[in-house]
C-alpha positions as CSV (number, residue, x, y, z in Angstrom):
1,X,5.6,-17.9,12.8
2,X,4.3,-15.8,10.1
3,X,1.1,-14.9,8.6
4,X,0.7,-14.3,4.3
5,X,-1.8,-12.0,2.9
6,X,-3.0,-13.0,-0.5
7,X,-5.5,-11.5,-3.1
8,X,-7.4,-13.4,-5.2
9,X,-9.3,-10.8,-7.2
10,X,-11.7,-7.8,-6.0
11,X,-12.1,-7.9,-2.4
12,X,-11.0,-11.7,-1.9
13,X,-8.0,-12.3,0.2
14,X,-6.7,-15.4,1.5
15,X,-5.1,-15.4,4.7
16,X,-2.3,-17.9,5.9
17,X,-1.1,-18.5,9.3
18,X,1.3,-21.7,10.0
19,X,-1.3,-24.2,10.1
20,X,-4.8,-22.7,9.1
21,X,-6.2,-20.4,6.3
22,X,-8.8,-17.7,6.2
23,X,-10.6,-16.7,2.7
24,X,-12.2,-13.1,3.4
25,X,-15.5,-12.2,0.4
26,X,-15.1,-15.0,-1.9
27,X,-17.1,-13.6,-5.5
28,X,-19.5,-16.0,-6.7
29,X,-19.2,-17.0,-10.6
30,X,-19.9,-13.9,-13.2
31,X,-20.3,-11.6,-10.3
32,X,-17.3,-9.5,-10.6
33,X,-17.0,-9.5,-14.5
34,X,-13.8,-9.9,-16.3
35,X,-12.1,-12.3,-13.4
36,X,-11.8,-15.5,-13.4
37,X,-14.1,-18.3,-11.7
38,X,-13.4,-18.2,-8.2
39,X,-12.1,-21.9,-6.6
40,X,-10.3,-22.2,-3.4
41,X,-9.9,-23.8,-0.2
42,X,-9.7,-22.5,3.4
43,X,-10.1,-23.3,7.0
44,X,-12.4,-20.6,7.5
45,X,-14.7,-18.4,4.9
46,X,-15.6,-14.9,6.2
47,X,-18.2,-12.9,4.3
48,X,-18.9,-8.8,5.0
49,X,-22.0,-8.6,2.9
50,X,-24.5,-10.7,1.4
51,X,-24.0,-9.3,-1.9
52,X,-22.9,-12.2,-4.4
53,X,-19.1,-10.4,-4.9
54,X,-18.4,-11.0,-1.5
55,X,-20.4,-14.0,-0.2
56,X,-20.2,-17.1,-2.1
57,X,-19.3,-19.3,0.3
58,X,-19.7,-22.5,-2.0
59,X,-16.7,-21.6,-3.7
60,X,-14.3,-22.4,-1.4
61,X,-13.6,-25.8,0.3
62,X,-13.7,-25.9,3.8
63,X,-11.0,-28.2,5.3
64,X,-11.2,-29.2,8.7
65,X,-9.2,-27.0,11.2
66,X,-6.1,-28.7,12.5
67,X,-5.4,-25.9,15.6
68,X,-7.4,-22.6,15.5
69,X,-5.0,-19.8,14.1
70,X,-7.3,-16.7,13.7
71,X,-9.2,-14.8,16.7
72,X,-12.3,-12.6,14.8
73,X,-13.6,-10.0,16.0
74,X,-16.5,-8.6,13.9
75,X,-17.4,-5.1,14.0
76,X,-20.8,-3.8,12.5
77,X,-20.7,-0.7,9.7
78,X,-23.0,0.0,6.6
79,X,-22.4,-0.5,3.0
80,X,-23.3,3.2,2.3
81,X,-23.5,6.5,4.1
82,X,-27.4,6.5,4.9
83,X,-27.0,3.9,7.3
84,X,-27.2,1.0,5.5
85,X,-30.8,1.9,3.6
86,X,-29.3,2.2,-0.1
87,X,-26.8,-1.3,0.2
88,X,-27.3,-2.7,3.9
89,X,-24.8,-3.6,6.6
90,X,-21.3,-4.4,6.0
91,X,-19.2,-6.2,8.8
92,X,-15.9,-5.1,9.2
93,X,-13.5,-8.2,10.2
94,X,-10.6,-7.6,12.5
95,X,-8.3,-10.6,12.5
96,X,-5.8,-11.6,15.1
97,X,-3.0,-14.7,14.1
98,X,0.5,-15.4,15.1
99,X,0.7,-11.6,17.0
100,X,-0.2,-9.9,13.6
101,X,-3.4,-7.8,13.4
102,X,-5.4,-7.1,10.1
103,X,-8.3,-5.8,8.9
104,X,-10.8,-6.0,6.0
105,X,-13.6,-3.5,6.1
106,X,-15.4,-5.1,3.3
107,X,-17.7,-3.2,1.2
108,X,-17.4,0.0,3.3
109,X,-19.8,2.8,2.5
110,X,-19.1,5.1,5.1
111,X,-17.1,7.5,7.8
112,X,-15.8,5.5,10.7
113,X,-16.8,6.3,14.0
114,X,-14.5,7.0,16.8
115,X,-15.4,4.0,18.9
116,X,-14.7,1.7,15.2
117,X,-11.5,3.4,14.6
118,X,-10.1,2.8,18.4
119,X,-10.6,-0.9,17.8
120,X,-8.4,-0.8,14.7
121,X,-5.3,1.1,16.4
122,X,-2.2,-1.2,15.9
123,X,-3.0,-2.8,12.7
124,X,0.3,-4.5,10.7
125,X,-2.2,-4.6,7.4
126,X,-5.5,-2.9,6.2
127,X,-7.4,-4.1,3.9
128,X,-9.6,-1.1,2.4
129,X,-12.3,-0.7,-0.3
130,X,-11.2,2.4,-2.5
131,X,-13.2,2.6,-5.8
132,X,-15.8,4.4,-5.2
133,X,-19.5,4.1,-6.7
134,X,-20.7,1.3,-4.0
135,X,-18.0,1.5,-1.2
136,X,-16.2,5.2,-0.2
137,X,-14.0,6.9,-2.5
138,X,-10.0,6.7,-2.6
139,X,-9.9,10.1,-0.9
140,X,-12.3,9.0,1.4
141,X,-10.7,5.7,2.6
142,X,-6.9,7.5,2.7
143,X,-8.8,9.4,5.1
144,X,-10.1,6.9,7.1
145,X,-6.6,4.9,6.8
146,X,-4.5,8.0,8.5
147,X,-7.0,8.1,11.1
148,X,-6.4,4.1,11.9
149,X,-2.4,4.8,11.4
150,X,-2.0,0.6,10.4
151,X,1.8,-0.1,9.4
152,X,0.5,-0.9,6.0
153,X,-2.5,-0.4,4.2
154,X,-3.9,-2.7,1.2
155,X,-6.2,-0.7,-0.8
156,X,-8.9,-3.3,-2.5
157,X,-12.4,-2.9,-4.3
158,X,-11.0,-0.6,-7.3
159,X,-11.1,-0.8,-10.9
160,X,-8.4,-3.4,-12.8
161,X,-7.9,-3.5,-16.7
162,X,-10.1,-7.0,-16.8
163,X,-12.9,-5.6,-15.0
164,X,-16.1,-4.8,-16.9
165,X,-18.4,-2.7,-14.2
166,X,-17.6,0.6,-12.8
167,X,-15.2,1.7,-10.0
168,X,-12.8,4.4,-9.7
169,X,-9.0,3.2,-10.3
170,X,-6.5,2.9,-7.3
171,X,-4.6,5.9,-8.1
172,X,-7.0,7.7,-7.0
173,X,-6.5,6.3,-3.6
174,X,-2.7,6.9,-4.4
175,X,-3.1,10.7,-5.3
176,X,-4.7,11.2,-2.2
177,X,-1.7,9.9,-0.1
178,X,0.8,11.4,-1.8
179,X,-1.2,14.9,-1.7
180,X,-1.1,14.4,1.7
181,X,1.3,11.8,3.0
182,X,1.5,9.8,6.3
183,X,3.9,7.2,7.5
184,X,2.0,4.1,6.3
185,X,3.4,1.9,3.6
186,X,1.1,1.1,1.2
187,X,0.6,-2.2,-0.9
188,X,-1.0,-2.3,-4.0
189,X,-1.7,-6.1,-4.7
190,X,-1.6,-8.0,-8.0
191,X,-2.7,-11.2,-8.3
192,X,0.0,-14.2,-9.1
């Protein structure tokens, strides 16, 4: 049994377990400027925001579940650090399938707290926003990655050549680990 992390672009990953697949904040068509068109299908579509870069649900083709792989557990946060009044709440999905655990903390906007980060101990992947400008800052989110100690970390949500809006490139994110390192690999994903 194994279970695939994939990224399709901005803060879209598709998740695949044996049987069943999971697409996490599908972008809706212009939204994230400089990608592609989003089209996909999935078992399941989970959306952290109601922004339209991480909730267009229409995009993807649901297909019947054969055998329900994923157990989600959905744990409240806010898009920015004022509570949510600038940007709103965010939903931070934490994702059980075939003994792996992952998470994707979606547009976060702000510190964890300790109650949040003791139900992401013994993460295999997580998926993090680092660029910035809407969603904390690389520095910030290395932060909050050493304090979750996952086996690896996917940094997401950062600035890529095609991309036509603002956000802070993933080195950032990167300078801040290797300025002060932990033992956590670290993935930084490319799309096929």
């Amino acid at each position: 049994h194994d279970c695939n992390c994939q990224w399709l672009g901005h803060a879209c990953f598709k998740i695949i377990a044996d049987y069943e697949s999971l697409i996490i904040d599908p972008y809706a068509d212009g939204s994230v400027r400089g990608l592609d068109n989003l089209r996909s299908e999935a078992n399941v579509v989970l959306v952290s925001h109601l922004h339209g870069d991480h909730n267009a649900v229409g995009n993807i083709k649901l297909v019947p579940l054969v055998r329900d792989e994923f157990e989600v557990e959905r744990i409240e946060s806010y898009h920015d650090d004022r509570k949510g009044a600038l940007r709103g709440p965010n939903t931070i999905h934490l994702i059980t399938s075939e003994g792996y655990r992952l998470a994707h903390l979606g547009d976060l906007g702000c510190e964890l707290t300790a109650q949040q980060i003791e139900k992401l101990q013994d993460l295999d992947v997580l998926m993090i926003p680092v660029g910035g400008i809407f969603t904390v800052d690389g520095k910030t989110a290395w932060e909050i990655t050493k304090r979750i100690a996952p086996k690896t970390v996917v940094p997401m949500h950062f600035s890529v050549p095609e991309l036509t809006f603002r956000l802070e490139p993933v080195k950032r994110f990167l300078d801040a680990a290797e300025a002060d390192p932990a033992p956590i690999a670290i993935e930084v994903p490319t799309r096929a």
